[in-house]
N, C-alpha and C positions, 0 to 999 in steps of 0.2 A: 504494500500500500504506500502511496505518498505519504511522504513524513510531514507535509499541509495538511493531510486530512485529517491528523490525528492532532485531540484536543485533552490536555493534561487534565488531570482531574483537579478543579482549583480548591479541594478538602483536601486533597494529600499530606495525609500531616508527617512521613519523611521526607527530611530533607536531603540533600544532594551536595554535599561542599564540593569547593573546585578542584581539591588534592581526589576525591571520589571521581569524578566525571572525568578527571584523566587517564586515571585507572583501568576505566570501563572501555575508555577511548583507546589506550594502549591494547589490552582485552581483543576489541574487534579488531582492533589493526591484524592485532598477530594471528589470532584463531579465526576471526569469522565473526558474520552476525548469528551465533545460532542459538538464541534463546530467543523468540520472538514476545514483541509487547503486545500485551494482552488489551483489547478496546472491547467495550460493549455499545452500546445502540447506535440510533442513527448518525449520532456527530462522532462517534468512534472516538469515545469518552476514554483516558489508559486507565486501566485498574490493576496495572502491575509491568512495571516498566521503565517506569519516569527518567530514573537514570542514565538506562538505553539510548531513550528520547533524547535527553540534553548531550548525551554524547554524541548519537548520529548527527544532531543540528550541528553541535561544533565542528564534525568532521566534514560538512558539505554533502552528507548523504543524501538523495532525493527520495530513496522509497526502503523502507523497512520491511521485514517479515513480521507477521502478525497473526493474532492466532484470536478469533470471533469469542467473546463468554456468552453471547446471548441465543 
């Protein structure tokens, strides 16, 4: 899916610090995207992922792997 279409859940109460999001970023660089972020309904809300998210955004990613909970 485009990494546009997807809409962070704005109740997410983990946070993501930046020493985290590098990590994650480092992470895909080396292995892969292979945990896909998890979205429900029609705005493709994430409900487990978020980190992912801010990662692929900083990496320039245009679409994500995703996996449907609804």
């Amino acid at each position: 899916m485009q990494l546009s279409e997807l809409t962070p859940y704005k109740f997410n109460a983990k946070k993501h610090p930046k020493e985290q999001v590098e990590q994650i970023k480092k992470s895909i660089q080396e292995f892969g995207f292979n945990d896909p972020i998890a979205v429900w309904g029609e705005k493709n809300i994430i409900v487990e992922g978020h980190g992912r998210y801010l990662a692929a955004n900083e990496l320039g990613m245009e679409n994500v792997p995703v996996i449907r909970l609804d």
